[in-house]
ZAKENU-841312 format. One record per atom (N, C-alpha, C): atom name; x negated, y negated, z; residue number from 1; residue in three letters. Coordinates in steps of 0.02 Angstrom, whole numbers, plus 50000, padded with zeros to 5 digits. Atoms other than C-alpha are relative to their C-alpha. Layout:
% ZAKENU-841312
KEGU|CA|X|Y|Z|NUM|Ala
...
//
This chain:
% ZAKENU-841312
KEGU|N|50010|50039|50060|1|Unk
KEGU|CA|46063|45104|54503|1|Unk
KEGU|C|49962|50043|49949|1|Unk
KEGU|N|50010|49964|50078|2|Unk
KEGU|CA|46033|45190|54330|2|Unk
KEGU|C|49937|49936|49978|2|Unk
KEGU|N|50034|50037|50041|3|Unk
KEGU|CA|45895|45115|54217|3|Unk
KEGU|C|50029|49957|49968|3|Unk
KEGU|N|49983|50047|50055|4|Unk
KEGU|CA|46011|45050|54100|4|Unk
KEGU|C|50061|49966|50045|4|Unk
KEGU|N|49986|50076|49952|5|Unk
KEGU|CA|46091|44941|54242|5|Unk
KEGU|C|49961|49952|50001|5|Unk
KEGU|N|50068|50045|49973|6|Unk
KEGU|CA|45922|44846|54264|6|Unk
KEGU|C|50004|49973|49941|6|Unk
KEGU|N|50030|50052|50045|7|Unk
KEGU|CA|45881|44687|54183|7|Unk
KEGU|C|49958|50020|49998|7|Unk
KEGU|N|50047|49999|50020|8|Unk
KEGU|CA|45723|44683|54092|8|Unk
KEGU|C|49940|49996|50052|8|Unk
KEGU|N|50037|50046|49952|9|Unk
KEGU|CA|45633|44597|54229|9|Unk
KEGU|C|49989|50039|50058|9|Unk
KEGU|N|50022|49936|49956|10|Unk
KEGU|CA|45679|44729|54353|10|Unk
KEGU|C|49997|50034|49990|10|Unk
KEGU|N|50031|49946|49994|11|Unk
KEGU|CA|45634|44849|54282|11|Unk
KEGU|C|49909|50002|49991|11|Unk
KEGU|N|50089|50010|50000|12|Unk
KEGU|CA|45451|44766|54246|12|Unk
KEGU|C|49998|49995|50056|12|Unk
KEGU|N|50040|50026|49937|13|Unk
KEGU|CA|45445|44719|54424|13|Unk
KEGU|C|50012|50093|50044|13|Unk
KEGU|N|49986|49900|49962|14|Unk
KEGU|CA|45515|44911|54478|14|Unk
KEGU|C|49935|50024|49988|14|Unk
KEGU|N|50069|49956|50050|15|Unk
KEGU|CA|45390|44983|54362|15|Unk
KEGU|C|49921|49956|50016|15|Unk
KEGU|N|50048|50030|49957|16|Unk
KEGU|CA|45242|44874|54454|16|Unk
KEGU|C|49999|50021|50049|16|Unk
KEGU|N|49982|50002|49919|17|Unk
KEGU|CA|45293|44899|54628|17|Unk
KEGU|C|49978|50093|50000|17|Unk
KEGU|N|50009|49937|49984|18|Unk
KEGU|CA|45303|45092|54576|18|Unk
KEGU|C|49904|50018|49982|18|Unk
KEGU|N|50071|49980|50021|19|Unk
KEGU|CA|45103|45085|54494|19|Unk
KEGU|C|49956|49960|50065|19|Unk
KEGU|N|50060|50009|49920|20|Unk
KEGU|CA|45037|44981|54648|20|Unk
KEGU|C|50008|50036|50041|20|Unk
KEGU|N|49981|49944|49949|21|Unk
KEGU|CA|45116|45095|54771|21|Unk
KEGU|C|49952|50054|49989|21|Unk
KEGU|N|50026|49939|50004|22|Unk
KEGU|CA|45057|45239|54689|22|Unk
KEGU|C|49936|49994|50016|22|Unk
KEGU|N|50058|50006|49985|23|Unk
KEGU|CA|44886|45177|54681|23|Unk
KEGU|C|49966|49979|50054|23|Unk
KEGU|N|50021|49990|49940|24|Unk
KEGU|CA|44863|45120|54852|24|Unk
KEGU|C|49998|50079|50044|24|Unk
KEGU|N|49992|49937|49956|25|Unk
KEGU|CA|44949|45276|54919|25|Unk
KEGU|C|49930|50064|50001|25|Unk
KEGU|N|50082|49955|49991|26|Unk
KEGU|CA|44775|45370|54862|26|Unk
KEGU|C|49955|49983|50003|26|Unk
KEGU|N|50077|50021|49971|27|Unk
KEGU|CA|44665|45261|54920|27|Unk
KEGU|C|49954|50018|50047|27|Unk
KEGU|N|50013|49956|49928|28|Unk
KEGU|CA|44635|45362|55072|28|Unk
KEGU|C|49978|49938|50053|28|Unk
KEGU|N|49997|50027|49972|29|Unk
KEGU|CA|44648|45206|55182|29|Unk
KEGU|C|49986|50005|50073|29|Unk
KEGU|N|49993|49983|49955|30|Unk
KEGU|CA|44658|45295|55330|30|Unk
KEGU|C|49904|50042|50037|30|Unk
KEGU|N|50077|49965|50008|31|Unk
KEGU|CA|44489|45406|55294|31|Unk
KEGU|C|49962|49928|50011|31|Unk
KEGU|N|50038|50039|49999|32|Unk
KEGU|CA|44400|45245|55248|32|Unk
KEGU|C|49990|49948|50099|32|Unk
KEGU|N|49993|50051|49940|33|Unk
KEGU|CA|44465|45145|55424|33|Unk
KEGU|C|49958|50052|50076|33|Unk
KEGU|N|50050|49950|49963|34|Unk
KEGU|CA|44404|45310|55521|34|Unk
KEGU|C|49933|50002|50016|34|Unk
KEGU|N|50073|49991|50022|35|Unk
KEGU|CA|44245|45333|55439|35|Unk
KEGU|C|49961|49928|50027|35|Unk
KEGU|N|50037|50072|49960|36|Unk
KEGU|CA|44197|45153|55480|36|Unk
KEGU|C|49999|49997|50070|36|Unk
KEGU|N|49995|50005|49909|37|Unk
KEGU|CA|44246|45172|55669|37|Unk
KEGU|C|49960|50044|50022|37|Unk
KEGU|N|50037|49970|49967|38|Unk
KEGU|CA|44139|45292|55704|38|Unk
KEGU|C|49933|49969|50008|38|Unk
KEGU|N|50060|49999|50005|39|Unk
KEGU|CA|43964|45283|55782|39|Unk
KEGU|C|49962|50004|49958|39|Unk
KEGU|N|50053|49997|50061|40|Unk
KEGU|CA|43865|45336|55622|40|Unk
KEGU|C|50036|50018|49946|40|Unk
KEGU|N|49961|49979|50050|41|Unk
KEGU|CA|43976|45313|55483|41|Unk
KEGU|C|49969|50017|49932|41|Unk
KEGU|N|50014|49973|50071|42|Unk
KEGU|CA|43962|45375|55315|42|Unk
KEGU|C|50025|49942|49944|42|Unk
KEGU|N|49971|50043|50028|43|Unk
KEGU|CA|44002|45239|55186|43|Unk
KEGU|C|49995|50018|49931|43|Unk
KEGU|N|50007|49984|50042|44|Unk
KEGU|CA|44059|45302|55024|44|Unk
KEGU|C|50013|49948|49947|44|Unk
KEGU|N|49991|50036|50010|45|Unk
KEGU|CA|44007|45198|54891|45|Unk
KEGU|C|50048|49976|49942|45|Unk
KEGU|N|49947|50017|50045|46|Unk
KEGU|CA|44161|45196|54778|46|Unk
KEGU|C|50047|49943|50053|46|Unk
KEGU|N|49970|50005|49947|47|Unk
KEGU|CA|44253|45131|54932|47|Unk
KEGU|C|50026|49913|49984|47|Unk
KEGU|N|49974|50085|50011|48|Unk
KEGU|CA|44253|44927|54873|48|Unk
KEGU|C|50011|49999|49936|48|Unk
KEGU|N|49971|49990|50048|49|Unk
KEGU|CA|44292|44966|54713|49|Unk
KEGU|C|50043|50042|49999|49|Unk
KEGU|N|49939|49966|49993|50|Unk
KEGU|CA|44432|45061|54765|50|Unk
KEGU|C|50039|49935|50031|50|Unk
KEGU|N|49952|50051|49964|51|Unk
KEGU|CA|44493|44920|54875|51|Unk
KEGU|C|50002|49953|49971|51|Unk
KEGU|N|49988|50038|50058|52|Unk
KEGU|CA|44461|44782|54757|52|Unk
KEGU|C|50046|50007|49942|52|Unk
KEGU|N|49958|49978|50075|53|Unk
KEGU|CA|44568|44865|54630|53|Unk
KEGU|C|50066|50008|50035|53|Unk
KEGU|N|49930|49985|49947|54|Unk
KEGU|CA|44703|44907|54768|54|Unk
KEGU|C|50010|49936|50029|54|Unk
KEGU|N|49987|50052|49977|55|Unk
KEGU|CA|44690|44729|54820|55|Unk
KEGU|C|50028|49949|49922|55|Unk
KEGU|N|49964|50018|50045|56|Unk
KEGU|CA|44703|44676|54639|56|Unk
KEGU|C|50085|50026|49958|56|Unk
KEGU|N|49956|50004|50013|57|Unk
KEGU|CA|44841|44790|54604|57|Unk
KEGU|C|50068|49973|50035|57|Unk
KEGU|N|49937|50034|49970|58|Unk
KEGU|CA|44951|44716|54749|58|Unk
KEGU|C|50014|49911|49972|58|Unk
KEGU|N|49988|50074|50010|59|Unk
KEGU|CA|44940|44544|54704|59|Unk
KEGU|C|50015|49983|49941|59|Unk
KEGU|N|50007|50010|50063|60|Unk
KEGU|CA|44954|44571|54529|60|Unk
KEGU|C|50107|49988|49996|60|Unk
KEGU|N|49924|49988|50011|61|Unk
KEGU|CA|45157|44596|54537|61|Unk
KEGU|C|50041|49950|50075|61|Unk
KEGU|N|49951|50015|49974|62|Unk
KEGU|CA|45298|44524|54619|62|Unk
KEGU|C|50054|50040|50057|62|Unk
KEGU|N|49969|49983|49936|63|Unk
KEGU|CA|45368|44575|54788|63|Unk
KEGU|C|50040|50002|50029|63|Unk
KEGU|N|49960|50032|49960|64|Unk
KEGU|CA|45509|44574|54888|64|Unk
KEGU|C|49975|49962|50043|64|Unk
KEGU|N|50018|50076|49959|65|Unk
KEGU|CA|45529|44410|54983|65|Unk
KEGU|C|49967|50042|50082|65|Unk
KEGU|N|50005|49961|49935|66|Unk
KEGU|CA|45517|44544|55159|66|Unk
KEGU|C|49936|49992|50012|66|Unk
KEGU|N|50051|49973|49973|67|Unk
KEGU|CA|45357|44592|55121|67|Unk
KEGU|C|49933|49957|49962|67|Unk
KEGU|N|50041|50050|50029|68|Unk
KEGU|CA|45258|44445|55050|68|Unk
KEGU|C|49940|50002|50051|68|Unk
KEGU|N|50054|50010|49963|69|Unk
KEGU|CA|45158|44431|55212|69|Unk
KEGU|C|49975|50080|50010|69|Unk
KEGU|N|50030|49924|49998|70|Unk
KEGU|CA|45118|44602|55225|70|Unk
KEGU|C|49947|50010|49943|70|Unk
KEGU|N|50060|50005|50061|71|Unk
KEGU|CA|45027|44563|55041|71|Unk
KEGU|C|49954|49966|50020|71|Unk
KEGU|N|50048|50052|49991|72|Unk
KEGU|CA|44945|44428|55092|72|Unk
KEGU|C|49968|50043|50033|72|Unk
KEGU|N|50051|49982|49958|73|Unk
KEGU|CA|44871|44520|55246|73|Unk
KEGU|C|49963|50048|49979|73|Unk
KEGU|N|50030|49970|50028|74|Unk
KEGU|CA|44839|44660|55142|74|Unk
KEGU|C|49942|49991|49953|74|Unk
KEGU|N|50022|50017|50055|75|Unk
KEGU|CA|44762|44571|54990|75|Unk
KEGU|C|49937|49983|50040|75|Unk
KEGU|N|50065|50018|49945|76|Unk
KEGU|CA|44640|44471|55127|76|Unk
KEGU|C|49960|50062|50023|76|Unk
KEGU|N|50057|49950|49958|77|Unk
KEGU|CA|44583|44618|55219|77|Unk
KEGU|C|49955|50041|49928|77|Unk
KEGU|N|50025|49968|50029|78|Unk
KEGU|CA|44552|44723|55061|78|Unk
KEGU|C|49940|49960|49949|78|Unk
KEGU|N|50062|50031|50014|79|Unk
KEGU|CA|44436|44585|54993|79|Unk
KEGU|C|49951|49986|50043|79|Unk
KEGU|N|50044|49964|49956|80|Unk
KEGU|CA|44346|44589|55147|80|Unk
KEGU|C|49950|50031|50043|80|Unk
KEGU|N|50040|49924|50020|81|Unk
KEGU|CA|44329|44748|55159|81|Unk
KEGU|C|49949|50002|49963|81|Unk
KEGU|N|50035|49963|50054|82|Unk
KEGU|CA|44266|44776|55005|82|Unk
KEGU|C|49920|49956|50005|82|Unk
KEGU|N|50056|50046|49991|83|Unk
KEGU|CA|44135|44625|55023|83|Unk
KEGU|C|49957|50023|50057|83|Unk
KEGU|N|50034|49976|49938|84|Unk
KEGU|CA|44083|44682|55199|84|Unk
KEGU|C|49967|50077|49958|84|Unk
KEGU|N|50003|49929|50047|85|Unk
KEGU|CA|44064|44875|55102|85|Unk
KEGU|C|49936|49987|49966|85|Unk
KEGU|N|50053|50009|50040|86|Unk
KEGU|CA|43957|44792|54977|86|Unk
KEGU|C|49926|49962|50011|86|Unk
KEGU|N|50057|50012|49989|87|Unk
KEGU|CA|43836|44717|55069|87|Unk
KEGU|C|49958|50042|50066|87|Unk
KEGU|N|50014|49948|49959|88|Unk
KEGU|CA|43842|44852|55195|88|Unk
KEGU|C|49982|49972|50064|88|Unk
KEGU|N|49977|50037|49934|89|Unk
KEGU|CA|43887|44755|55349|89|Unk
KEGU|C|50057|50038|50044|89|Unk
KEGU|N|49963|49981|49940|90|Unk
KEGU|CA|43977|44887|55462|90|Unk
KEGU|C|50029|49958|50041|90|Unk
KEGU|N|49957|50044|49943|91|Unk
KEGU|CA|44007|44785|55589|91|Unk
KEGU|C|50041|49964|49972|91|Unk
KEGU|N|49950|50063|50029|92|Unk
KEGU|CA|44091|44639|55488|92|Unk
KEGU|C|50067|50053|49950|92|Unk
KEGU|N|49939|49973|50036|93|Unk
KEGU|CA|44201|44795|55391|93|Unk
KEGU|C|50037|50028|50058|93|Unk
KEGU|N|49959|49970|49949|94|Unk
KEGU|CA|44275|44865|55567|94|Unk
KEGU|C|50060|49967|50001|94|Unk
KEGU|N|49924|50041|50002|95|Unk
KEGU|CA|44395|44741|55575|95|Unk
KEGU|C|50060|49979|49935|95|Unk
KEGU|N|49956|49991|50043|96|Unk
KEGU|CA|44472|44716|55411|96|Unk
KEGU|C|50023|50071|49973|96|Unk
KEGU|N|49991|49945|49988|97|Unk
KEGU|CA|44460|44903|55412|97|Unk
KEGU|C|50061|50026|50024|97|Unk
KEGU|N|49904|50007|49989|98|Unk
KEGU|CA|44606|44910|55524|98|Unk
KEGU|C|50035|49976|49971|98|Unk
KEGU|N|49975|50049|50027|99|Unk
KEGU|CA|44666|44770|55461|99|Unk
KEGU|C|50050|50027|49934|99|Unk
KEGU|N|49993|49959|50058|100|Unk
KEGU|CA|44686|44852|55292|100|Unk
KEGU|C|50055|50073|50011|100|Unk
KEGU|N|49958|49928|49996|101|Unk
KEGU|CA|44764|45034|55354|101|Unk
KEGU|C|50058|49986|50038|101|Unk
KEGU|N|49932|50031|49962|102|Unk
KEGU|CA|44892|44938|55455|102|Unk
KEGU|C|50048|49959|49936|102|Unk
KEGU|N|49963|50015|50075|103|Unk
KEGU|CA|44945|44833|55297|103|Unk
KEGU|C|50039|50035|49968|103|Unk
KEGU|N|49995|49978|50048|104|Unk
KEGU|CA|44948|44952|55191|104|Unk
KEGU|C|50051|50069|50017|104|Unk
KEGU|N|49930|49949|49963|105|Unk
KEGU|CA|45069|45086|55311|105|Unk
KEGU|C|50067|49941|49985|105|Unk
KEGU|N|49943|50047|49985|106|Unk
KEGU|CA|45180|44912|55326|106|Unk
KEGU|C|50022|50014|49929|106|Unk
KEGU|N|50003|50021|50078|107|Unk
KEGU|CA|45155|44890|55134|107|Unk
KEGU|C|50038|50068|49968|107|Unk
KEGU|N|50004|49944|50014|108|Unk
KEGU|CA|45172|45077|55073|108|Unk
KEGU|C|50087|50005|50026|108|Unk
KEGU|N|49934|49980|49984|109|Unk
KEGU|CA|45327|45118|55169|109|Unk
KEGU|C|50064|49923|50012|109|Unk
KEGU|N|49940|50050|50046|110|Unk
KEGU|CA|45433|44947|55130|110|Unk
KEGU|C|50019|50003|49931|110|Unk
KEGU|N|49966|50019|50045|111|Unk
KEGU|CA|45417|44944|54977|111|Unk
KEGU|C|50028|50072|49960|111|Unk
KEGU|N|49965|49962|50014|112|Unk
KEGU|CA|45455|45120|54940|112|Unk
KEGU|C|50054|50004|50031|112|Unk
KEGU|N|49931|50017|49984|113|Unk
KEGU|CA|45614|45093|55044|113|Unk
KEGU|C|50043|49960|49959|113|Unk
KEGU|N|49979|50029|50063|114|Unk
KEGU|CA|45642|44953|54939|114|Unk
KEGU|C|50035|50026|49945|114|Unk
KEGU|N|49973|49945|50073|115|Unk
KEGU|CA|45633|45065|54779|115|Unk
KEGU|C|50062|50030|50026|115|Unk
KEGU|N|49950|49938|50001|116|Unk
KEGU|CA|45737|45185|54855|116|Unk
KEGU|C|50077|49954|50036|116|Unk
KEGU|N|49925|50014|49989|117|Unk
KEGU|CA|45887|45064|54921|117|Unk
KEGU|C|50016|49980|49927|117|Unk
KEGU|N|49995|50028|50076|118|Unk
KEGU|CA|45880|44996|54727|118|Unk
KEGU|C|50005|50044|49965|118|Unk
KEGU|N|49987|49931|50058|119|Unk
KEGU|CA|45886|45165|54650|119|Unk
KEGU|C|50070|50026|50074|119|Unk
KEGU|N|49934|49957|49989|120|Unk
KEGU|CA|46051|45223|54760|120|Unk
KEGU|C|49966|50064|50035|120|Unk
KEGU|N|50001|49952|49953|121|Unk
KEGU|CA|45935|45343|54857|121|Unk
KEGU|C|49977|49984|50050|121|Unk
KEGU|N|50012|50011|49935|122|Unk
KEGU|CA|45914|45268|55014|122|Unk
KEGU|C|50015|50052|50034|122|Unk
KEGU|N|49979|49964|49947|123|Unk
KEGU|CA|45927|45390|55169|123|Unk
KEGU|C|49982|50066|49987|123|Unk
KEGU|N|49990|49933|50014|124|Unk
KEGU|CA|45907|45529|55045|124|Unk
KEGU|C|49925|50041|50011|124|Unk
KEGU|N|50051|49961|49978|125|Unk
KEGU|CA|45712|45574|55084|125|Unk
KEGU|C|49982|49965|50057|125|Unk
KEGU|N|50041|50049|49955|126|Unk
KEGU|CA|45645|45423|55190|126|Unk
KEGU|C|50040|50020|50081|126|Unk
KEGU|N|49999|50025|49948|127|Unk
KEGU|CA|45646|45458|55373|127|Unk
KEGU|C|49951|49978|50045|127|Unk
KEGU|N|50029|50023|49986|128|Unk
KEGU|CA|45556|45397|55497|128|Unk
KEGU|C|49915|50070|50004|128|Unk
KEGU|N|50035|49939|49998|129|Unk
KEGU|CA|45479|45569|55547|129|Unk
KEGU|C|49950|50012|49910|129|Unk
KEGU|N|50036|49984|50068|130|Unk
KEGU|CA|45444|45596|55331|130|Unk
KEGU|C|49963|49966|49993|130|Unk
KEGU|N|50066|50072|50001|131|Unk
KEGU|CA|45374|45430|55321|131|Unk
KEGU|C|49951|50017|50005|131|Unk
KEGU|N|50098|49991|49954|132|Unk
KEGU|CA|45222|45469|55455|132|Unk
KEGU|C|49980|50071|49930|132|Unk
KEGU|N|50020|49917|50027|133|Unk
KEGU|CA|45228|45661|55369|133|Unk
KEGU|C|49952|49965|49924|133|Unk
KEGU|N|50023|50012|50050|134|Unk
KEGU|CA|45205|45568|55208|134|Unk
KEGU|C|49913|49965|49999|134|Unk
KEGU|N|50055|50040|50019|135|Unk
KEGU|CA|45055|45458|55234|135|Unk
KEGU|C|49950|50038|50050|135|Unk
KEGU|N|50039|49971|49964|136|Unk
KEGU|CA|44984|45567|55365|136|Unk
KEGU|C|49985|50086|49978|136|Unk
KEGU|N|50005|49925|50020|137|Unk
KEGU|CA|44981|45748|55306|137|Unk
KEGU|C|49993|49986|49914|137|Unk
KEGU|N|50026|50025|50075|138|Unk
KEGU|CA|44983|45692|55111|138|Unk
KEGU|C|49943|49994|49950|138|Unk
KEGU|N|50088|50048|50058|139|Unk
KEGU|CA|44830|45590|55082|139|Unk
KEGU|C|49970|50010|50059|139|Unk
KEGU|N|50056|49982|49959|140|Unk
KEGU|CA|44745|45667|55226|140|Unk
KEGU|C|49976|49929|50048|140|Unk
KEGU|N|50016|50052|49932|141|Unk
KEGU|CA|44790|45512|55348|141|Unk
KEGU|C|49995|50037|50054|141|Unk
//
């Protein structure tokens, strides 16, 4: 699909889907769910204002129907998070912690599939192997 195939509408909801993506994808989700599991973590304090903003940009747009619950669980954990973060309650952030880096793998790699069966390049980068490569070697998951 070309741009100038797309109704108006999808291309506002394309052009969403592609600015939340992006902006989760560097949230370092994976760092943050780490860093909390350990014995004496380090808690950096941008960390709920990163997820607050990554929780507001998912909810802000429109979804495929697939992955609605995948928002939800995401949107929940990353508020939270970020609440547990801000009052500096370790223990109470371990669990939406996961919570959150599990989402947000589900989240992350649907809806860029998504994009890419709707742009006509399905198959052409996404495999399963690139996937992991992507979110794990990338952003330093």
């Amino acid at each position: 699909m070309t741009y100038s195939d797309q109704s108006s509408d999808t291309a506002v909801r394309t052009a969403g889907m592609i600015a939340a993506l992006t902006y989760i994808d560097g949230v370092g989700f994976h760092g943050v769910a780490t860093s909390i599991a350990k014995p004496s973590p380090t808690i950096n304090p941008d960390w709920s204002t990163l997820l607050r903003n990554a929780g507001t940009a998912v909810a802000s747009i429109t979804w495929p129907e697939d992955l609605h619950e995948t928002v939800e669980t995401f949107v929940a954990a990353a508020g939270q998070l970020a609440a547990a973060l801000e009052k500096r309650d370790i223990e109470s952030a371990k669990a939406p912690a996961r919570e959150v880096h599990v989402a947000y793998h589900a989240l992350s790699d649907g809806g860029w599939k998504h994009l890419s069966a709707a742009a006509g390049t399905a198959g052409s980068a996404e495999t399963p192997e690139g996937a992991d490569k992507h979110h794990h070697d990338h952003h330093g998951h």
